[in-house]
N, C-alpha and C positions, 0 to 999 in steps of 0.2 A: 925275259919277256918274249923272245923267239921262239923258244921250247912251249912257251904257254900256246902264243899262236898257231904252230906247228898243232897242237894237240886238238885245240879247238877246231880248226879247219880242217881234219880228218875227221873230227866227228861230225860234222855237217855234212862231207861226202857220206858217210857211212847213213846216216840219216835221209839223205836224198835218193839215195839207192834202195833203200829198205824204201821210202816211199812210192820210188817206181816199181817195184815189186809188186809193192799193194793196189796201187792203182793200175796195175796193167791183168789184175786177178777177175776176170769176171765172172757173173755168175755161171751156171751151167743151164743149159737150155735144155729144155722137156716141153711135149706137145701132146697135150689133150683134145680128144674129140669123143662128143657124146651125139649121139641120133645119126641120121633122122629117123631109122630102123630103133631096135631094138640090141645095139652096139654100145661097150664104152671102152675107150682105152686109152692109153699114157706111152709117148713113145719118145726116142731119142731123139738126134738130130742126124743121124742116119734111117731114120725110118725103125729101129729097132722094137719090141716089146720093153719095157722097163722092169728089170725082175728084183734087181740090185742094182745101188749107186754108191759112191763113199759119202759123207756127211759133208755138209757145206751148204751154200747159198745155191738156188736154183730158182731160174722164171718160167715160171709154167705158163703157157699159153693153151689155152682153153678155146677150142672151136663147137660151140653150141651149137647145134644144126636144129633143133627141134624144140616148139611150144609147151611140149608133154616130159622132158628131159630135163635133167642138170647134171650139173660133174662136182661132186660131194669128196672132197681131199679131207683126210683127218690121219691125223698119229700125236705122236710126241710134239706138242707144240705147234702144233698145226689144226686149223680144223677152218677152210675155205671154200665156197661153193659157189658157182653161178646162179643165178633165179630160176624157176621151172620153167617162168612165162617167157623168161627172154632170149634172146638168139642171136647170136652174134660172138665176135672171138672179145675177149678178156684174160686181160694177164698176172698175174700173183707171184711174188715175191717174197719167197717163204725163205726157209731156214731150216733144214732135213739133219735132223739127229741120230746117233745109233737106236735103232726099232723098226719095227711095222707099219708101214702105212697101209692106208685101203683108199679109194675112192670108189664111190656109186654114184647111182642116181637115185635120188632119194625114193620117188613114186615109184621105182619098179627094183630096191637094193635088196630082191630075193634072183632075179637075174640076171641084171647089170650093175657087179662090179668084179672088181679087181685088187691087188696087192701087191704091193712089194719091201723090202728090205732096204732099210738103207746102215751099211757096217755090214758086220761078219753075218754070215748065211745065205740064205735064198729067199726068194719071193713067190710068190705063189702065183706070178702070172700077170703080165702089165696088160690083161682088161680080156674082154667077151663080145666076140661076135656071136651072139647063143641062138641055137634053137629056142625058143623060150618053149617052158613045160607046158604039157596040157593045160588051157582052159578049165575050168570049174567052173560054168555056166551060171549066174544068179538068177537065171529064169529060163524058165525054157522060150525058143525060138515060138514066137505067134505072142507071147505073154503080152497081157493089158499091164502101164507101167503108168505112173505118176510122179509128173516133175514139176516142180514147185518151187516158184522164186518169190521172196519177201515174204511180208513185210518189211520185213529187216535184214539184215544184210549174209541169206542165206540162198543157197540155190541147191537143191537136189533130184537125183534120179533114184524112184524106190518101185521095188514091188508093192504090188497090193495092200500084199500084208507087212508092209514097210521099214524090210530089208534093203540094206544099200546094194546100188547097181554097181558091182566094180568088172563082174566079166557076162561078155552076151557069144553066143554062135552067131554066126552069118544065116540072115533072115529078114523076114517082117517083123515087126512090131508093132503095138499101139500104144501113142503118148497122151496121156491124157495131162495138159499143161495149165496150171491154175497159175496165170500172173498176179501177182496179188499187193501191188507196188508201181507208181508210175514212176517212179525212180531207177526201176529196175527194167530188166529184159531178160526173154529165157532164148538161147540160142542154140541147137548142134549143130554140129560139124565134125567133119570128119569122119571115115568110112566110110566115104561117098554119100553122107548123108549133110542135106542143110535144109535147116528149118529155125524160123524167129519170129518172137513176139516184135512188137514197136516196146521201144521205151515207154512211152503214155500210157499204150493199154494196160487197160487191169481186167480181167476175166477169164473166160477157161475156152481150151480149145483142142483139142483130139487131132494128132494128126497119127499118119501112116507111114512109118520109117522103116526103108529099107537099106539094112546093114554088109558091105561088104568087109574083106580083114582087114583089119587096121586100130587106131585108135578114133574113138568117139570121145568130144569135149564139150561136156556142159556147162555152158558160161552166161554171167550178164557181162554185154559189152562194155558199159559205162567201168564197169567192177572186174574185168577178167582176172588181174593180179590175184583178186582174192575170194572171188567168190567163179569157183569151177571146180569142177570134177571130171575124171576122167574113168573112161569104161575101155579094156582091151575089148576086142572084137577077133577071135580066132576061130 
């Protein structure tokens, strides 16, 4: 009966210790920030680039700076994002496998993102402060445009000939604004432009917008989660 106890009460040390083990293992900390420019990236807790990490559990803290951004994590068993519209820090507790990760921003993931490795190799760089490429203008600077919110739960910026607005030069413009829903509203902002319908009105109204760099956001206030669009402005 001695030797029994004896054996038993070493296993229970051995098992208490393995438990402190595990509970004193925490995750590994990673820090994301996307905006408010045209930046995104993923860095240590020293400040580093994230290029490679080993596999394991990790809390990524997420600092959204910007309305027009998000931070888009995806690989092997991951795939986590902030909202475009929201702003503010959020944190995710993933689970980092041997492979590739990437993260972007979704609206702009031909010039903000980034990748890394996690296991054997290299990464391709923990994120982008980018020049972003040329502009490919949707219209030329002076161009008459039409923006149209409702009936139903739509809100756009077109040319004329009713191509989507996604890039403009720095200029004038003319908005020709058909509200067409008292439920809705048509509003810009941004590039130093602002202009809005009232919620109630419904009808049409021509205004004069003048665009400096930046991002332009077409939105109904009531609706912004889901009914906007965004126009760079370079």
């Amino acid at each position: 009966m001695r030797r029994i106890s004896v054996i038993v009460g070493s296993s229970l040390v051995a098992l208490a210790v393995a438990g402190i083990g595990i509970a004193a293992t925490a995750p590994t900390a990673l820090f994301g920030s996307v905006g408010p420019g045209f930046s995104i990236t993923l860095r240590d807790a020293q400040g580093g680039a994230v290029t490679r990490v080993e596999p394991g559990q990790f809390e990524i803290e997420v600092d959204d700076k910007s309305e027009e951004h998000n931070f888009h994590l995806s690989g092997p068993g991951v795939d986590v994002s902030t909202d475009v519209a929201a702003v503010g820090k959020q944190t995710f507790k993933v689970t980092l496998a041997n492979g590739r990760y990437s993260f972007v921003c979704d609206p702009h993931s031909l010039q903000m993102r980034g990748a890394f490795t996690v296991g054997e190799g290299s990464g391709s760089g923990g994120g982008t402060t980018p020049t972003p490429p040329p502009v490919k203008p949707t219209a030329p600077v002076g161009a008459k445009l039409s923006l149209t919110v409702g009936p139903g739960f739509t809100i756009s910026l077109k040319t004329r000939a009713g191509r989507k607005v996604t890039a403009l030069r720095p200029g004038a413009y003319t908005f020709t604004v058909r509200d067409r829903s008292k439920n809705h509203n048509a509003r810009v902002r941004g590039a130093t432009a602002t202009r809005a319908t009232g919620v109630g009105f419904v009808g049409t109204r021509t205004w004069r917008v003048v665009l400096r760099k930046g991002t332009l956001v077409i939105q109904c206030d009531p609706h912004k989660a889901t009914m906007r669009q965004t126009v760079r402005v370079a």
